[in-house]
C-alpha positions in Angstrom: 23.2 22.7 -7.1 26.4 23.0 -4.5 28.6 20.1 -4.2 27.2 19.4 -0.8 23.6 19.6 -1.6 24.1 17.0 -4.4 26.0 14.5 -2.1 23.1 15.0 -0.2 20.7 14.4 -2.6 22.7 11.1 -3.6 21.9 9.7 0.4 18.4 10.6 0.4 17.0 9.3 -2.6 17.2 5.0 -1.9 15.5 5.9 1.6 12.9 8.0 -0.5 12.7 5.1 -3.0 12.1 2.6 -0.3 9.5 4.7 1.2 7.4 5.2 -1.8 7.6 1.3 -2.3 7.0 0.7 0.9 4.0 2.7 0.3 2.8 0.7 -2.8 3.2 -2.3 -0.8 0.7 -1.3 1.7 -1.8 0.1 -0.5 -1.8 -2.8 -2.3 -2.4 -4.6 0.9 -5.1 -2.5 1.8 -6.6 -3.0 -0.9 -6.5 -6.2 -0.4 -8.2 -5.8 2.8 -11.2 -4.3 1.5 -11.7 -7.0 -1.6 -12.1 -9.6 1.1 -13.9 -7.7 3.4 -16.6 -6.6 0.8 -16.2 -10.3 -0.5 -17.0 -11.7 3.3 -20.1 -9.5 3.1 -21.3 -10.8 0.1 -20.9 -14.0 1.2 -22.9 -13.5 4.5 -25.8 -12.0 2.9 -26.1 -14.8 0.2 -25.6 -17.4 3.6 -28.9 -15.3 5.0 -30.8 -15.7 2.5 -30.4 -19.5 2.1 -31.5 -20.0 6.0 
């Protein structure tokens, strides 16, 4: 590895570390998304069959 390409190495990686965590962050809130979503469901069905 050359001089140069290490310097460049050494400015890249925090923005490629904040994108993968940025990453984890929103699949986490996806996730998220998709409990509540499947949670809402379940909740709407049990509310139908109580009418």
């Amino acid at each position: 590895m050359t001089e140069e390409q290490a310097t460049e190495l050494a400015a890249l990686q925090p923005k490629a570390q904040q994108t993968q965590r940025d990453r984890a962050k929103s699949a986490k809130y996806q996730q998220g998304l998709k409990a509540e979503a499947a949670r809402v469901a379940v909740l709407e069905e049990l509310a139908g069959r109580g009418s």
